[in-house]
C-alpha positions in Angstrom: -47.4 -54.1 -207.7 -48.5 -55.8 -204.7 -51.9 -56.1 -203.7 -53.3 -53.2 -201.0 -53.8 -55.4 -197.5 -57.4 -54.8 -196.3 -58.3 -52.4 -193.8 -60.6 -51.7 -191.0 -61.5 -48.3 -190.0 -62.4 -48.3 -186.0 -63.5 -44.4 -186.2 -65.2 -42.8 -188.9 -67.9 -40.4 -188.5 -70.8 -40.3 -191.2 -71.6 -36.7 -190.7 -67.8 -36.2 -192.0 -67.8 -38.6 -194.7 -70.0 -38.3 -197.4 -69.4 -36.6 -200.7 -69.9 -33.1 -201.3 -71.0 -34.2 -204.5 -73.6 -36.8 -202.4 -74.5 -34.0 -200.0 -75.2 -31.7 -202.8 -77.8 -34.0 -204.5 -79.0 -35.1 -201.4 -80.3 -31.4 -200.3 -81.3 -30.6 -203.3 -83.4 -33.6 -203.9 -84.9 -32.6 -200.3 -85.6 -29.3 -201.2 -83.0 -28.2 -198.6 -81.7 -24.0 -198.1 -78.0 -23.7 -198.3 -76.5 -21.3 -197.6 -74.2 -20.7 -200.3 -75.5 -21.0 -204.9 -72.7 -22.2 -205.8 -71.3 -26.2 -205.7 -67.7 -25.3 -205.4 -68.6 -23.0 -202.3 -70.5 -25.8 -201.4 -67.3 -27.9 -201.1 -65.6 -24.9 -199.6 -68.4 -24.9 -196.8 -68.2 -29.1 -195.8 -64.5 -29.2 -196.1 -62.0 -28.2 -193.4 -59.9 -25.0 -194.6 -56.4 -25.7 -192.1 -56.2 -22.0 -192.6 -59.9 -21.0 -191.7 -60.6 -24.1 -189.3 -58.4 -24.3 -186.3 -59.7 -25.8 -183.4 -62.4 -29.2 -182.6 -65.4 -26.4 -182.0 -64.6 -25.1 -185.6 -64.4 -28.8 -187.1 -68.2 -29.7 -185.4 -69.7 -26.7 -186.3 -69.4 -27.8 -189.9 -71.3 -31.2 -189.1 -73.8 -29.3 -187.0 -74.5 -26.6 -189.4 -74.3 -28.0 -192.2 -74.0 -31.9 -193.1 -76.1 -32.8 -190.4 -79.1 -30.8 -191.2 -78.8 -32.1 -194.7 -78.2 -36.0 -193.2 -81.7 -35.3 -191.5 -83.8 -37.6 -192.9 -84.7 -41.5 -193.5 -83.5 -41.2 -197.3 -80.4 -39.3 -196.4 -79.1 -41.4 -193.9 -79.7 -44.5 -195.9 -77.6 -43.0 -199.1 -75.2 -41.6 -196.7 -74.2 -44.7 -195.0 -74.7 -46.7 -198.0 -72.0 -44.4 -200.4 -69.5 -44.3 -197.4 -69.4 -47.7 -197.2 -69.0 -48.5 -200.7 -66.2 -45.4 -201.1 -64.0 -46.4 -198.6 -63.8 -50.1 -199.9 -63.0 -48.9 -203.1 -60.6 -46.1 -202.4 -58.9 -47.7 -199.9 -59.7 -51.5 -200.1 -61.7 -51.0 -196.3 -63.1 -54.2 -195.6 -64.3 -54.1 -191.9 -65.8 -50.7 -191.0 -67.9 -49.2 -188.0 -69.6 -46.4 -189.0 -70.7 -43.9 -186.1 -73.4 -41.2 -185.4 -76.2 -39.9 -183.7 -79.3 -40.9 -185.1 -81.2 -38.2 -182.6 -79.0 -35.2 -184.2 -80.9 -36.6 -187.5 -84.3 -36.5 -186.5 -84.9 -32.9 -186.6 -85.6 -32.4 -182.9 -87.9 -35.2 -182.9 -89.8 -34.0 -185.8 -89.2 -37.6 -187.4 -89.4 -40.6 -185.9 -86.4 -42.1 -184.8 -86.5 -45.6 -185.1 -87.1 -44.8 -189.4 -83.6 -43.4 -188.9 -81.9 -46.3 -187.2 -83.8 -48.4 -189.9 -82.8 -46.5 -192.7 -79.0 -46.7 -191.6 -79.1 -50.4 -191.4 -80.9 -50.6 -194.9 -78.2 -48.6 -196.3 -75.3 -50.4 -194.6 -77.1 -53.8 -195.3 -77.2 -53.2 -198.8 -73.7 -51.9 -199.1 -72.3 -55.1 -197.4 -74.2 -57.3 -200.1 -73.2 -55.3 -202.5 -69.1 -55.0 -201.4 -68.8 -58.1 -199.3 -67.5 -56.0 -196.5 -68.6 -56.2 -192.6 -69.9 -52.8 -190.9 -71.4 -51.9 -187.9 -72.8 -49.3 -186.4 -71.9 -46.8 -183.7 -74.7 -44.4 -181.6 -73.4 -41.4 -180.1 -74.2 -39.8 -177.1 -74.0 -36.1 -176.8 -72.0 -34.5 -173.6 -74.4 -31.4 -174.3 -77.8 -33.6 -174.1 -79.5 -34.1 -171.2 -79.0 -37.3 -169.3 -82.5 -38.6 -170.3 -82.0 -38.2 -174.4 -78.8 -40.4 -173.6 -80.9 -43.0 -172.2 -83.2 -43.2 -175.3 -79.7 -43.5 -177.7 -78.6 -46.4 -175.3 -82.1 -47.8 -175.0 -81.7 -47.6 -179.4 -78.4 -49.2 -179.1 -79.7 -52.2 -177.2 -82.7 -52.5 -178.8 -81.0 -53.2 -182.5 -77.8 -54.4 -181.4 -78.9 -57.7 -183.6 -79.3 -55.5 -186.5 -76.0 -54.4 -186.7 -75.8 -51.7 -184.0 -72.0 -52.9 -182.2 -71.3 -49.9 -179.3 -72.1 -46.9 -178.2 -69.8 -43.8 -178.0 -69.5 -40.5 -176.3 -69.0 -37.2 -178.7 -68.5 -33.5 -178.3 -66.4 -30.7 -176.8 -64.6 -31.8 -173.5 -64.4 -29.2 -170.9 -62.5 -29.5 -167.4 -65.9 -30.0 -165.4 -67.0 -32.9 -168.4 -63.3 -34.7 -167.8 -62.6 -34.3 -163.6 -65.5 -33.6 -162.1 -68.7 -35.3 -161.9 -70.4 -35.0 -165.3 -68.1 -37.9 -166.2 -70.0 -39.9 -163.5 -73.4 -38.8 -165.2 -72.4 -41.6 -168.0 -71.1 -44.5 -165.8 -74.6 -46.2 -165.3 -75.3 -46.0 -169.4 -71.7 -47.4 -170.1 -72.5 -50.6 -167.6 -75.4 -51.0 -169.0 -74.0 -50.7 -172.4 -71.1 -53.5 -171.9 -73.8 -55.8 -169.7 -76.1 -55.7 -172.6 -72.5 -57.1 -174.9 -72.3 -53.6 -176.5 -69.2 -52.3 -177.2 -67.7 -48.7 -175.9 -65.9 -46.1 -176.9 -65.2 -42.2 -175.7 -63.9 -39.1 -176.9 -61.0 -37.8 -174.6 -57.9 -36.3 -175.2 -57.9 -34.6 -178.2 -58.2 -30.8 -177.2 -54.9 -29.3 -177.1 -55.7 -27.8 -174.0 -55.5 -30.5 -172.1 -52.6 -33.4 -170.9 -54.8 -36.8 -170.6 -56.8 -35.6 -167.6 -60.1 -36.8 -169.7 -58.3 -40.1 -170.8 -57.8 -40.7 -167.0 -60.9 -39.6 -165.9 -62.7 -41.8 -168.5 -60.4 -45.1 -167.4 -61.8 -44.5 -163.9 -65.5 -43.7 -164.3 -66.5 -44.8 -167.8 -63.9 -48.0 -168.4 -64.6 -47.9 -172.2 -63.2 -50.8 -174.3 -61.6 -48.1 -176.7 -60.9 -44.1 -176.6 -61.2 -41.9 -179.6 -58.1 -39.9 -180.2 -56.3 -40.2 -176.6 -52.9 -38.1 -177.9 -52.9 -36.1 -174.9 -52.3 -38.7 -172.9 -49.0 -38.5 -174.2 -48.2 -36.0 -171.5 -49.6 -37.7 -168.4 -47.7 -40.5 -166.8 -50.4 -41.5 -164.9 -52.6 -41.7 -168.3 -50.1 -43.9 -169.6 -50.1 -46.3 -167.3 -53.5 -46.9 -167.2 -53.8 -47.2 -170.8 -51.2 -49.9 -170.8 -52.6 -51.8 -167.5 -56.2 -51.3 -168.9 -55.4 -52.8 -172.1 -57.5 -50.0 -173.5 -57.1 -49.1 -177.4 -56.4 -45.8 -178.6 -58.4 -44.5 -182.3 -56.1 -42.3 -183.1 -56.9 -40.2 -186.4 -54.0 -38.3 -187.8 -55.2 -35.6 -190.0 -58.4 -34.8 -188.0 -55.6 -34.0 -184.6 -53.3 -32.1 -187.1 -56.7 -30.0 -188.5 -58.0 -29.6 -184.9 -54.5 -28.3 -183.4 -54.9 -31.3 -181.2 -51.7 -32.3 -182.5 -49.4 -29.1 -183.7 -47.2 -30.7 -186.7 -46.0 -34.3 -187.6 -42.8 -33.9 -185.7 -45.4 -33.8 -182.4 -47.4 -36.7 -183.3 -43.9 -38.7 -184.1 -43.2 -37.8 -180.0 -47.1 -39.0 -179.2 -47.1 -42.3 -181.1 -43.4 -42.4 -180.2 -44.2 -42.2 -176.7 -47.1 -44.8 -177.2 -44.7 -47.5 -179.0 -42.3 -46.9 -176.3 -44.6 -47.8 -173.1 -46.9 -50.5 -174.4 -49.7 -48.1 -175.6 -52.0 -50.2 -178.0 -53.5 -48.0 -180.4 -54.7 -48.2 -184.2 -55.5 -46.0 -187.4 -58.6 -44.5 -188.6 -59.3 -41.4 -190.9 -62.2 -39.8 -188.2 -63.8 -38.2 -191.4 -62.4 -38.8 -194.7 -64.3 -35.7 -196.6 -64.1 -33.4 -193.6 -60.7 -33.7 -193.4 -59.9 -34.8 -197.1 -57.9 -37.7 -196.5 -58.6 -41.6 -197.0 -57.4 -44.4 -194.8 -54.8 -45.5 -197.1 -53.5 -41.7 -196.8 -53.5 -42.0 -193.2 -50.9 -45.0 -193.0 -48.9 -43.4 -195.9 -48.9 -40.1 -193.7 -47.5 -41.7 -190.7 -44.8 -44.0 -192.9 -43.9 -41.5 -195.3 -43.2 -39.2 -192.3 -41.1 -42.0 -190.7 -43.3 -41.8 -187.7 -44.1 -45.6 -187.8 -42.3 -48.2 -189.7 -44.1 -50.6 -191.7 -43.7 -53.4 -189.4 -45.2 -50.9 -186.5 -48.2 -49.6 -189.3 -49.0 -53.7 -189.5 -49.2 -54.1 -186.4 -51.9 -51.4 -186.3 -53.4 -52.3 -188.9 -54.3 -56.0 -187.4 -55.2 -54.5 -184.0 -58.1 -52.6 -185.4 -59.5 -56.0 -187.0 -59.1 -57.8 -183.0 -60.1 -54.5 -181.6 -63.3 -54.0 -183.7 -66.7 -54.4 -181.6 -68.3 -56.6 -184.9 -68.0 -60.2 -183.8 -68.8 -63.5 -185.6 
């Protein structure tokens, strides 16, 4: 049997990717309430139910209720980042990997100090390349539903340890019509300038509400002119989001089973139209698993998803596969 290539996961989320088993020791050691007795509810409660779980609002209201508050500490996000790391090489021989999340949504409102966040994720992720030989980086994400000025302090985080491992900056949460054509996109443009003069990488969620047909993709090309976009498949619909895609150069994260979960993306014969449609007009775009426990997947699953469903061939699944390494924001 031939040995598995090595992979590099460009979108991964650590509020999705932990262990239940991790995130079960890790609130009890803190002493934190669940809400449920019982570890297998536990599971039940971190893990999206297809049948239960049907849109993106029901997907990040189990990282805000639940794995978040439990990710809220130094400790936490130290073992967190650290056991992702070391997972995802093993399961799925990942050896490049930017990890992303908002270090503000662990702080507990300001009740701890962020900067022992930030230091406790690169301790963690420092320890788990030494340990795993792998390279990681870290994403920040800003919130669409935080005021402009709590952005500022993220970007002003991202800048401040971007020699420590911190590689972009990213914008998260539910799009709305106003958040992807009118001028709330604007609200970002000056933190995303700054971001890329200060040799951060950037990268936006757009495009993955079924709801929409690439207005946010086009709308973030415009405004935001992000190096990347999280997800994109909507743009699958909108001519004009095509073409800007292809005469940005901008490359798409797209996440298979996190769409399908979040009806982004109805059923595999829709995403082989969407990557289809990407293949056919120049789209670049690569693979990523978005959040491996969330969505119980891996990235090696993700590729054997999209070949075993004859969506990509294995020459078109390599050529993804390299992209992510060129398209990663670690450098050097």
């Amino acid at each position: 049997m031939s040995e598995p290539r090595p992979l590099c996961d460009l979108h991964i989320h650590v509020g999705s990717s932990v262990a239940p088993h991790i995130l079960w020791s890790i609130a009890h050691q803190q002493g934190f309430k669940l809400p449920v007795r019982d570890y297998w509810e536990f599971v039940d409660l971190v893990t999206v139910d297809p049948r239960r779980d049907r849109s993106l609002d029901d997907y990040l209201r189990i990282l805000h209720d639940v794995t978040e508050k439990i990710q809220s500490s130094p400790a936490a996000v130290e073992r967190s980042i650290y056991e992702i790391i070391g997972k995802e090489y093993r399961s799925s021989r990942v050896e490049q990997i930017e990890l992303r999340f908002n270090p503000m949504k662990r702080n507990e409102g300001g009740a701890r100090d962020l900067d022992h966040i930030i230091h406790a994720a690169i301790r963690g992720m420092d320890r788990a390349m030494l340990e795993y030989g792998v390279r990681a980086g870290l994403i920040f994400c800003l919130a669409r539903e935080f005021d402009a000025d709590l952005n500022e302090i993220i970007l002003e985080k991202a800048i401040m340890y971007r020699s420590r491992g911190v590689v972009g900056i990213d914008l998260a949460g539910t799009e709305t019509n106003a958040v992807e054509l009118g001028e709330n996109v604007d609200a970002y443009a000056d933190l995303f300038a700054r971001a890329r003069s200060e040799g951060l990488g950037t990268t936006v969620h757009t495009g993955e509400t079924a709801n929409t047909s690439g207005e946010g993709v086009i709308a973030v090309l415009d405004r935001l002119k992000p190096d990347r976009i999280g997800h994109g498949v909507r743009a699958a619909y909108n001519e004009e989001a095509l073409a800007r895609l292809v005469d940005s150069g901008t490359v798409l994260e797209i996440c298979p089973t996190s769409n399908l979960h979040t009806r982004a993306v109805r059923h595999l014969e829709e995403f082989k139209f969407i990557l289809g449609t990407f293949q056919e007009r120049g789209v670049r775009f690569t693979v990523n698993t978005d959040g491996t426990y969330l969505c119980s997947t891996s990235l090696q699953r993700e590729f054997s998803l999209l070949e075993d469903a004859e969506i990509l061939s294995g020459a078109e699944l390599e050529a993804s596969r390299q992209l992510a390494f060129e398209a990663s924001f670690i450098r050097g």
